[in-house]
N, C-alpha and C positions, 0 to 999 in steps of 0.2 A: 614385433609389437613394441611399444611405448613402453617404457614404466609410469604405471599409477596407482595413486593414490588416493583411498576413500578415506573421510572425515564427516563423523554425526555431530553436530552442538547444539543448544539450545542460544537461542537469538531472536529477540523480538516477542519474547513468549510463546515462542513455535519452536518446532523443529528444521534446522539446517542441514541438507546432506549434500556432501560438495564432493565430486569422482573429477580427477586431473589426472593428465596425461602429460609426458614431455620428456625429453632428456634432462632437462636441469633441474636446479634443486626444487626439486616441489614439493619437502617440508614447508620450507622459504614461501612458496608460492603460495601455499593453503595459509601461512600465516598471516600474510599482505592482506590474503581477500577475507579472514575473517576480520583481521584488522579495523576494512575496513567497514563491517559489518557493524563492531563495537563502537566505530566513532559516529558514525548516521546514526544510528539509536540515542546514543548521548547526547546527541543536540535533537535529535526530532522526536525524541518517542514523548507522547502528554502521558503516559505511564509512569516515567520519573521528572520526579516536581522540579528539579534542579535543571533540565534540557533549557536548551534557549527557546524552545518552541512553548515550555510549559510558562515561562518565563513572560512571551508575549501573552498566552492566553490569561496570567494571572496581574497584567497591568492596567486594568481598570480602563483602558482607552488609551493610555498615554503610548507614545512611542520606542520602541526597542531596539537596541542593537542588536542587528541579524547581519553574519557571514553575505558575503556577495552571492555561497553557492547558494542558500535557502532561500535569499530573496528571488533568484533564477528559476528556482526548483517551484517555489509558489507561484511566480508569475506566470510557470509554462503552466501550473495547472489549473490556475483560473482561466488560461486561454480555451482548455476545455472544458468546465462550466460555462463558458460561452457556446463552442461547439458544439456540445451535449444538447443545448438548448437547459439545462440547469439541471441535467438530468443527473451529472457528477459535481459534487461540491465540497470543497476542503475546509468549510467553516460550519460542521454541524456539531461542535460538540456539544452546546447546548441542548439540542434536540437528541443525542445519545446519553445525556443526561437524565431527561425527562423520561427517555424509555427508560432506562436504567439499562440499556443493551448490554452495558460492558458484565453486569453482575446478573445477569440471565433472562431480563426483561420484566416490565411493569406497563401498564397503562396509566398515563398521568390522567389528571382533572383537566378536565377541557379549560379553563386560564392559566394551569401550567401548561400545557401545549400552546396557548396563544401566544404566552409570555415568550417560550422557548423558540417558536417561530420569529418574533421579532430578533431574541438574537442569536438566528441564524443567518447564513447567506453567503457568499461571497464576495459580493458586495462592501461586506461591511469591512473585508480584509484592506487596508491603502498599503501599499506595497511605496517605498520612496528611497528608489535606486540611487539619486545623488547625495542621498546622505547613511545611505546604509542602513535604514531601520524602517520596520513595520509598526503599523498597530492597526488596534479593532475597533471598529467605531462604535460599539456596543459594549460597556461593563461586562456581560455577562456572555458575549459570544467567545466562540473560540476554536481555533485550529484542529480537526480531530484529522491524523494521517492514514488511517486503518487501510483507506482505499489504494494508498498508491503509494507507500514507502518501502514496503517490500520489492517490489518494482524495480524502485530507482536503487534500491542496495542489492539488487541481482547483476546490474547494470554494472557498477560501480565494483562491485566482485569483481565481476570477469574481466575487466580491464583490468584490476590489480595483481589479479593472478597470474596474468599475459602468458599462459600454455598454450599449447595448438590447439588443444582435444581436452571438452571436458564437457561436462554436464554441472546442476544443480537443481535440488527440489527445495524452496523454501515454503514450509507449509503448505505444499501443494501445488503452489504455483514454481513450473520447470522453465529451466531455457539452459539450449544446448548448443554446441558451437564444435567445426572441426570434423563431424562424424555424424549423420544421422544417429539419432536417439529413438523407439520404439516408445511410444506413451499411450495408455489407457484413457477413454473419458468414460467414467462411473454413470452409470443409468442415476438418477433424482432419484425417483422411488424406490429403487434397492443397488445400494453403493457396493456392493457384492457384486454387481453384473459389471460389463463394460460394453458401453453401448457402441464405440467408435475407438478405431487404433490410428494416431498419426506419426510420421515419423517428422520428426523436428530435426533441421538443421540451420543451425546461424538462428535460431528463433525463441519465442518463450511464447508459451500455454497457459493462461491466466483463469480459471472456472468460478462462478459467480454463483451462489445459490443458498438454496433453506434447508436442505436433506442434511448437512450435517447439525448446524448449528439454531435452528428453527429459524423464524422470522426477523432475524436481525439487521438488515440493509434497510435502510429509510429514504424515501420520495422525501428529495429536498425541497422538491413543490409541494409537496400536501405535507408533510412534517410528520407522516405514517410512514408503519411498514408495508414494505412491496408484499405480494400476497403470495405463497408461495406456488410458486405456478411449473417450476423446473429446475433447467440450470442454461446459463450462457456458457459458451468456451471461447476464447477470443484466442488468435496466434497472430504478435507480429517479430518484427524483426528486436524491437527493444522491449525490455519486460517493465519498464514501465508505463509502456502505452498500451501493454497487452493488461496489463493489472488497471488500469483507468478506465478502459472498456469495457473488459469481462462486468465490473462492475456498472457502467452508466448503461447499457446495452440489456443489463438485466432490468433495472430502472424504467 
């Protein structure tokens, strides 16, 4: 057997649990992939005001300097707000606003819902590759990443960590590589049960629902919460299209 290594953090405002395997140094190696954990957060998280991401949501419309790789990372994921049919959308902060999702939920006044609706969308994101900056075409819309940036920092882990054989749980959402992994999917109605066992390899398991955290995912079409009805589990090869899905799929 391999030598490895397990490592708990806190990242994202969740929990990180990262298991490596390998001959070399995999101190080294857990430090790369949290590494790279703290620098995606630092530029994308709208939780600290200083990111370049909170940066654009706070420029009134005007245009920002953004990295090659964020203009990338938004362009791929408004490609799926298109293929969603608008079911996934990376410009609702406003409308997580209006809920008050992030501090436990509220129902706004039906004109702050209106309001909040106009600035949402994707739409209103113009992304402009030849000069390296974005903006919003709306004051008050604004980038929220909740859906899909765990994802793309599971992604971006594993490659930095470049072991044979590892897993990770970021808040729930796994992807495992190297070794079949054995994973539980929690029954909705009582998270205590396990309704289905899969075994992951080369893949990531993304799960979508209200059982933990009540009605917090919002229809970017209706500018409501989804009602809670279960859970999606989505498995692909990259975790962050298994985290784009789990999510638009619930939608």
């Amino acid at each position: 057997p391999h030598p490895a290594m397990d490592r708990t953090v806190l990242a994202m405002g969740t929990e990180l649990r990262l298991h490596l395997e390998g001959s070399g140094d995999l101190g080294r190696a857990s430090e790369a992939a949290l590494a790279e954990s703290v620098r995606i957060e630092a530029a994308c998280s709208t939780w600290n005001p200083s990111s370049a991401w909170s940066h654009l949501n706070a420029a009134q419309g005007l245009p920002v300097p953004l990295a090659k790789e964020w203009i990338d990372l938004l362009e791929q994921i408004q490609t799926w707000n298109q293929r969603t049919e608008r079911a996934f959308d990376p410009v609702l902060m406003a409308l997580i606003q209006a809920w008050h999702t992030r501090e436990g939920g509220r129902t706004p006044d039906p004109q702050a819902l209106i309001e909040a609706r106009q600035a949402s969308g994707s739409g209103l994101l113009v992304l402009d590759k030849s000069h390296g900056t974005a903006r919003l075409l709306h004051p008050r819309a604004g980038v929220e990443e909740g859906g899909f940036l765990k994802g793309y920092a599971l992604d971006a882990m594993r490659k930095a960590a470049g072991v044979p054989i590892g897993w990770m749980d970021f808040g729930g959402q796994m992807l495992a590589w190297g070794r079949p992994l054995s994973v539980g999917i929690a029954d909705p109605q009582n998270r205590q049960l396990v309704r289905c066992t899969l075994l992951l390899n080369a893949a990531s398991l993304s799960c979508s629902g209200t059982s933990e955290r009540g009605r917090h995912i919002l229809d970017p079409r209706s500018g409501e919460p989804c009602p809670a009805w279960g859970s999606t589990a989505v498995v692909a090869a990259d975790a962050l299209l298994a985290d784009v899905l789990s999510t638009a799929l619930y939608v």
